[in-house]
C-alpha positions in Angstrom: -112.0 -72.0 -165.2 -113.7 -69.2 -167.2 -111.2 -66.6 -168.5 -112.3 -63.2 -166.7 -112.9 -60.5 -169.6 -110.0 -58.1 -170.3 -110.4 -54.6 -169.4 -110.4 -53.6 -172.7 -113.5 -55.4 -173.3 -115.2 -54.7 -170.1 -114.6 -50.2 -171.3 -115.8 -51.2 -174.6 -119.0 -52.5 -173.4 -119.4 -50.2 -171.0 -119.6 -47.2 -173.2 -121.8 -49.2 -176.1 -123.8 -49.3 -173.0 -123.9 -45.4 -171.6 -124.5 -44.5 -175.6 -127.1 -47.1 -175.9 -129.1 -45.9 -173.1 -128.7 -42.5 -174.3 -130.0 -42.9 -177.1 -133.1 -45.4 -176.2 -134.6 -41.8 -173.5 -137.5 -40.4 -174.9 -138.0 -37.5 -176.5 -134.4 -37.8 -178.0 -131.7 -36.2 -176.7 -130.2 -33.7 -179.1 -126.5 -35.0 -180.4 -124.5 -31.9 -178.9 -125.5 -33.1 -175.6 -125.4 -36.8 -176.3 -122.0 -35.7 -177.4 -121.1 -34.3 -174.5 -121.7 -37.1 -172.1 -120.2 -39.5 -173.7 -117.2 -37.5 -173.6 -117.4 -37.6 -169.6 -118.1 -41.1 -170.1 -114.8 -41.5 -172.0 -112.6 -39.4 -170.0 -113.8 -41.3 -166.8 -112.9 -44.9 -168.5 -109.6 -43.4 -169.2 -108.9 -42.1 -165.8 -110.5 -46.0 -164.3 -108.0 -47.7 -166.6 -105.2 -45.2 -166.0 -105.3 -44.9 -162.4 -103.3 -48.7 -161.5 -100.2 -49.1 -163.9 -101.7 -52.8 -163.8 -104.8 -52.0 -165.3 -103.2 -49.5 -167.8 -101.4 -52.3 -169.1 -103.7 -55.0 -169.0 -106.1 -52.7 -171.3 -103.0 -51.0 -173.8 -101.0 -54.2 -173.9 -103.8 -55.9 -176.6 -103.7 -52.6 -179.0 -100.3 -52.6 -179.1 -99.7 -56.6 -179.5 -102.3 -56.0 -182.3 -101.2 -53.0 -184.3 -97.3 -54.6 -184.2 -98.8 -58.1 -185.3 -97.4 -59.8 -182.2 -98.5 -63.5 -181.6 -100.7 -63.4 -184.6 -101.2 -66.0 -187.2 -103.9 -67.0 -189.9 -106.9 -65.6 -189.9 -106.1 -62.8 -187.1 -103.1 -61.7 -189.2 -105.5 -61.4 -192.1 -107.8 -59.4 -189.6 -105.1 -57.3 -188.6 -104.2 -56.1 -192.4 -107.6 -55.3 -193.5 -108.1 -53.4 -190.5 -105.4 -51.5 -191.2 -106.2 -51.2 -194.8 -109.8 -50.4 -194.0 -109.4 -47.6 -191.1 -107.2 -44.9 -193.2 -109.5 -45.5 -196.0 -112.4 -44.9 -194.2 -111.0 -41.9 -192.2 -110.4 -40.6 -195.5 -113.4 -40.9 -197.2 -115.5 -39.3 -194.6 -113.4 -36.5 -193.8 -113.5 -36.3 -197.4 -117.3 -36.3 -197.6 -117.2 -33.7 -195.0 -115.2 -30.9 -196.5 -115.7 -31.6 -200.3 -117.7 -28.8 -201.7 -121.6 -29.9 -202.5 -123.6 -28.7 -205.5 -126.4 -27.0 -202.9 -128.1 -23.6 -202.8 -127.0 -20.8 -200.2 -129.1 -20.8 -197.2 -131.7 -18.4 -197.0 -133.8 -16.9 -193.9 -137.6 -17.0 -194.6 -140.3 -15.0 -193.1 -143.2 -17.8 -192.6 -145.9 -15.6 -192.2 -145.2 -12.2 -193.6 -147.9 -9.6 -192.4 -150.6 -8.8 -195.3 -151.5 -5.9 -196.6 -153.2 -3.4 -195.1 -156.5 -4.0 -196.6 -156.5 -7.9 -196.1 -156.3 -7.0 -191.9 -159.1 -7.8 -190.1 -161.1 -9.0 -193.4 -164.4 -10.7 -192.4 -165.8 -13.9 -193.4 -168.4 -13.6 -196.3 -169.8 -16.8 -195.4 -170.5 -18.6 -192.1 -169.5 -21.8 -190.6 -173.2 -23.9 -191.3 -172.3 -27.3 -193.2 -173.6 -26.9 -196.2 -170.6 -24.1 -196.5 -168.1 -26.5 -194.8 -169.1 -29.1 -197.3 -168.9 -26.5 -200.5 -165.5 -26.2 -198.7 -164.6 -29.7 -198.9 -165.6 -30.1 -202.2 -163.6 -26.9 -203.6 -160.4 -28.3 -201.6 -160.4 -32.1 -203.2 -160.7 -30.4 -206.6 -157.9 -27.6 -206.5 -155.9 -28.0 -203.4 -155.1 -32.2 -203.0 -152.6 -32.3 -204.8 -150.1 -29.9 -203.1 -152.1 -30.5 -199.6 -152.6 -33.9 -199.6 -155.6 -35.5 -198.5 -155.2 -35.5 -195.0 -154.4 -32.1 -195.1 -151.2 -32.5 -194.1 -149.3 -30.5 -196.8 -148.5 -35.0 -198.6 -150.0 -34.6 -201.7 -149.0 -36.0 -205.0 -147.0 -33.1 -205.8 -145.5 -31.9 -202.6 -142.0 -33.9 -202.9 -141.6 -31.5 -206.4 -141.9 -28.4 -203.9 -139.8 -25.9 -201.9 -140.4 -25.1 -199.5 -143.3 -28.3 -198.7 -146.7 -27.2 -199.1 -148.4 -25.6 -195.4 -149.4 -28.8 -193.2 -152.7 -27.5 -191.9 -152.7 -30.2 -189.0 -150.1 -28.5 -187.4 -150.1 -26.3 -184.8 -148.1 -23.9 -185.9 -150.1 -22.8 -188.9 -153.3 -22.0 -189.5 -154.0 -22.4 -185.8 -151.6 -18.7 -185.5 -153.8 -17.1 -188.1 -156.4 -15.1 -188.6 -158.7 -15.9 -191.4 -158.1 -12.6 -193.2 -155.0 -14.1 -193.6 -155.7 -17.3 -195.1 -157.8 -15.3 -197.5 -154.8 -13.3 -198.3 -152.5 -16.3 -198.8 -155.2 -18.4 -200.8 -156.5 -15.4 -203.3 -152.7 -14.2 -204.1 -150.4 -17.1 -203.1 -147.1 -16.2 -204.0 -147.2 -13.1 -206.1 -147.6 -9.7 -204.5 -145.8 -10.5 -201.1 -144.6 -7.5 -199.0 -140.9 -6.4 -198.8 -140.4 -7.6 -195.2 -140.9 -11.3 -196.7 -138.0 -11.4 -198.6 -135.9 -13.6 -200.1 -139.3 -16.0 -200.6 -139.9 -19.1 -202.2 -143.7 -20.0 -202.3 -145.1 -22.4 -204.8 -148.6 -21.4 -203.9 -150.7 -20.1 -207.1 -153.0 -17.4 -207.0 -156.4 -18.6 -206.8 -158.4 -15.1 -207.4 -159.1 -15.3 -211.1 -160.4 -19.1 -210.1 -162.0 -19.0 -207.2 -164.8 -16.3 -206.2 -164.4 -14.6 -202.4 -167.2 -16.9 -201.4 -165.1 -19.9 -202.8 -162.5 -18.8 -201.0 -164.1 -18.1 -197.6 -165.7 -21.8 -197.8 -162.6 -23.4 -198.4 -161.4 -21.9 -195.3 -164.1 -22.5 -192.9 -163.6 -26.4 -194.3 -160.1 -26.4 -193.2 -160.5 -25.3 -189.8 -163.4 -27.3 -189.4 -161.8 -30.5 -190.4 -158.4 -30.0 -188.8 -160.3 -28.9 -185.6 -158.0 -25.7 -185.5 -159.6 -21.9 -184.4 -158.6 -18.6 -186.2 -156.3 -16.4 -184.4 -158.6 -13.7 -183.4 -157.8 -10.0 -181.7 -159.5 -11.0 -178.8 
């Protein structure tokens, strides 16, 4: 006759279960609220196994011959002692590794896109978007901007690991896709230096690029990267 599964074992799969299917929905749930059902899940196993005295004892009745080292001999009393070795040390180190002071910078809130000056606002393009620009673009990019940018023009490059905050990802969405090209202009000819007061505390690794790049330079190199990542300009319209 097949020995039915203790309660005990029948809780524990159940919640590997709950947790395992929480975790396995798509797009991930966030941990607060995986957090929070598996506490319901927890406090309904306790209320399933507490509810008959029977049941109550059939699932405590195994802790407690374990942690007292009833009934057990050889290798399960070996078991038993480096569990108990093993759990307070455990517990230790990661409430440990939890509170113990780390060697890390303060937190600091950053302005992504600080506005630019006043005279960069509404700048026009120099140059229009015809390929032989585009390709002047391309050319100008691969020879100063890989290295932080990457080659995909996904902010990757060689360099980028070395940097903080990560070079711009131009693939995204959320960047040059949100601005104008005045901007970009801005951004590119000054980089980090000269930012306005509303920006700070910064941290920008971007170099100025206006003592090595003329305005046309510039303008090409953006028309490249909005033509390649297939992004628009923010316009006022």
């Amino acid at each position: 006759m097949i020995k039915r599964p203790s309660i005990l074992i029948k809780a524990v799969i159940f919640l590997i279960l709950i947790y395992t299917g929480l975790k396995l929905i798509k797009p991930p749930l966030p941990f607060s609220l995986i957090f929070m059902f598996m506490t319901i899940s927890i406090l309904g196993v306790l209320i399933w196994i507490t509810i008959y005295e029977e049941t109550m004892d059939e699932f405590f009745n195994p802790i407690v011959n374990f942690l007292a080292g009833e009934g057990l001999a050889g290798l399960k009393k070996n078991l038993r002692i480096a569990i108990l070795i093993i759990f307070p040390l455990w517990v230790g180190f990661f409430t440990y590794s939890k509170i113990a002071p780390k060697n890390q910078p303060p937190l600091e809130a950053r302005v992504i896109h600080p506005s630019p000056p006043i005279e960069y606002t509404g700048m026009e393009s120099s140059v229009d978007n015809s390929e032989e620009n585009v390709a002047d673009g391309a050319t100008i990019y691969y020879d100063k901007c890989i290295f932080c940018h990457g080659d995909q023009l996904d902010g990757n490059g060689a360099e980028a690991p070395a940097m903080n905050p990560p070079p711009a990802n131009f693939r995204d969405a959320g960047t040059i896709a949100q601005l104008q090209e005045s901007y970009l202009f801005w951004r590119i000819q000054k980089g980090s230096e000269g930012l306005p007061i509303e920006s700070a505390p910064w941290k920008s690794a971007m170099p100025p690029f206006e003592n090595v790049l003329t305005e046309d330079e510039i303008w090409k190199v953006i028309k490249y990267l909005y033509k390649e990542t297939g992004h628009s300009p923010r316009t006022w319209e």
